[in-house]
ZAFIDREN-982830 format. One record per residue (C-alpha): x, y, z. Coordinates in steps of 0.001 Angstrom, whole numbers. Example, Ala and Ser with C-alpha at 12.3 -4.5 7.8 and 13.67 -1.06 7.14 Angstrom:
ZAFIDREN-982830
+---------+---------+---------+
|       x |       y |       z |
+---------+---------+---------+
|   12300 |   -4500 |    7800 |
|   13670 |   -1060 |    7140 |
+---------+---------+---------+
END
This chain:
ZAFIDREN-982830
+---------+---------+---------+
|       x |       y |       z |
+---------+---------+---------+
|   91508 |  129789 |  107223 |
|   92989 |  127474 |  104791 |
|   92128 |  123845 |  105133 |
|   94128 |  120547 |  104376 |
|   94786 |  117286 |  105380 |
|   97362 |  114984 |  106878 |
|   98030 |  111514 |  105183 |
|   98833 |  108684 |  107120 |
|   99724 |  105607 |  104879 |
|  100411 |  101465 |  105408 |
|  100176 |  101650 |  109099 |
|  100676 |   97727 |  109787 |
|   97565 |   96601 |  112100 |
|   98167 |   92841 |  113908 |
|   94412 |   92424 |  114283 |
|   91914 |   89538 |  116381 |
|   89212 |   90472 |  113676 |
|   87389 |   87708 |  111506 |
|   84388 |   85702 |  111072 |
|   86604 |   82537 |  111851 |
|   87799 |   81713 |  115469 |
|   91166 |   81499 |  114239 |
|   90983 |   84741 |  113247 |
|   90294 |   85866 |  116277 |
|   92691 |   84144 |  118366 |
|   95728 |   84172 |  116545 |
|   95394 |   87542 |  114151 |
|   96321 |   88614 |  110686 |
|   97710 |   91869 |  109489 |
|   95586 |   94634 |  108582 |
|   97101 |   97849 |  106646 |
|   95607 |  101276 |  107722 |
|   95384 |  104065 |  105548 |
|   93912 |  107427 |  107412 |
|   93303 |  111190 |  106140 |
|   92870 |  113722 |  108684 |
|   91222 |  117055 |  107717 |
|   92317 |  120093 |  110391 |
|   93261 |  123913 |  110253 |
|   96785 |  123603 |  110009 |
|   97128 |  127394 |  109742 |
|   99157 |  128297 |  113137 |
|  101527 |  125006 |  112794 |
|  102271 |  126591 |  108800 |
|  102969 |  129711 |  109976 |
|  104858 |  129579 |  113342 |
|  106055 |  125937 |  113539 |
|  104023 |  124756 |  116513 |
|  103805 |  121263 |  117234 |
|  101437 |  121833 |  119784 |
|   98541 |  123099 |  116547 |
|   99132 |  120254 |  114601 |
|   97792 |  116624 |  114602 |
|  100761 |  114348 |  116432 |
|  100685 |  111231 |  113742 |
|  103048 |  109613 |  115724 |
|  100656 |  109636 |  118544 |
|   97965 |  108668 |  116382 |
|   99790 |  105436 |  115102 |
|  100833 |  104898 |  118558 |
|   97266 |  104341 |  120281 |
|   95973 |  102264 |  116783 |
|   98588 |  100093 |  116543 |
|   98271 |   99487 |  120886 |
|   94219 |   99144 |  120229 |
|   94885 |   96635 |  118043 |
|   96906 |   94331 |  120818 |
|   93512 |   94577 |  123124 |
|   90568 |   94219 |  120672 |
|   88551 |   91777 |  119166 |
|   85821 |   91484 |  116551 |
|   84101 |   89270 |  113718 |
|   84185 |   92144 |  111147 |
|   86046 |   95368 |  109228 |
|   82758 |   96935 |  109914 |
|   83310 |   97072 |  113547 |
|   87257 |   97351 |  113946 |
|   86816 |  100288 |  111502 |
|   84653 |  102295 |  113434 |
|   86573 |  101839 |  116426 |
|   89093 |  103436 |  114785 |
|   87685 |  106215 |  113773 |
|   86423 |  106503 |  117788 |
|   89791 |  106732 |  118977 |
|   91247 |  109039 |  116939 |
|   88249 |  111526 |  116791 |
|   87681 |  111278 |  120675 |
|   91807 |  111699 |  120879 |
|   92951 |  114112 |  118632 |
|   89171 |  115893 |  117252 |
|   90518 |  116389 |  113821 |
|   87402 |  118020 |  111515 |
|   86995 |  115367 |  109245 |
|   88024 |  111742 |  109125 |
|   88651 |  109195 |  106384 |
|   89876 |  105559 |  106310 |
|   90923 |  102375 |  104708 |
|   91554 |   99437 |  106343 |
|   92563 |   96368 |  104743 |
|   92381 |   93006 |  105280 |
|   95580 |   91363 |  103704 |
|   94803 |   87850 |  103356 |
|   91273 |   87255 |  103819 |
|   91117 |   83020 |  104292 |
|   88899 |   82512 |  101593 |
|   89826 |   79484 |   99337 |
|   90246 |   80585 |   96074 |
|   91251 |   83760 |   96908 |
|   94299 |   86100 |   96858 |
|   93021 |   89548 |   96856 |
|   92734 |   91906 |   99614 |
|   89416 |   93028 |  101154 |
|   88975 |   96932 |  102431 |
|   86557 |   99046 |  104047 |
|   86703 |  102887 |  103758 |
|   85041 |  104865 |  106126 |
|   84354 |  108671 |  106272 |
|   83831 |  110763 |  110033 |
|   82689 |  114621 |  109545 |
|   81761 |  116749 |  112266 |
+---------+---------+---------+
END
């Protein structure tokens, strides 16, 4: 069995996550960056969507997650996440970044990120 992974890159988050209550009631874009470890053995060798990891399924249910939920941190909105796409699509291992694009922090004009790792 050979193993590999699937890369996933700038998904575009609209996110209610922040310390700040503006933060949480209006937004700010996130960027999502996943890898997604899996056999990918029978979807090489006989072309069958049904063995593979449906990304556009995957960026589907983020990107609607991320019109219902609300937090104060990365922490948390990173971890659920991970939940949703190891509960939906059980891939072996799991790794993200998720980026906060314009933290409102005076002085500031970086970007703050959070990579997090899911094995079984």
């Amino acid at each position: 069995m050979k193993k590999g992974f699937l890369k996933i890159e700038k998904i575009e988050l609209w996110a209610r996550v922040g310390v700040l209550e503006h933060e949480r009631k209006l937004g700010q874009l996130f960027n999502l960056d996943i890898l997604l470890w899996s056999d990918f053995d029978s979807c090489s060798e006989n072309d069958d969507i049904k063995s593979t990891l449906d990304y556009s399924l995957i960026i589907q249910k983020v990107k609607s997650h991320s019109k219902i939920f609300s937090c104060f941190t990365i922490e948390k909105y990173s971890e659920e996440i991970i939940k949703i796409i190891r509960i939906g699509f059980n891939p072996d291992r799991i790794k993200i970044t998720l980026t906060k694009c314009r933290p409102p922090i005076d002085g500031f004009n970086g970007k703050v990120s959070i990579v997090k790792y899911f094995e079984k």
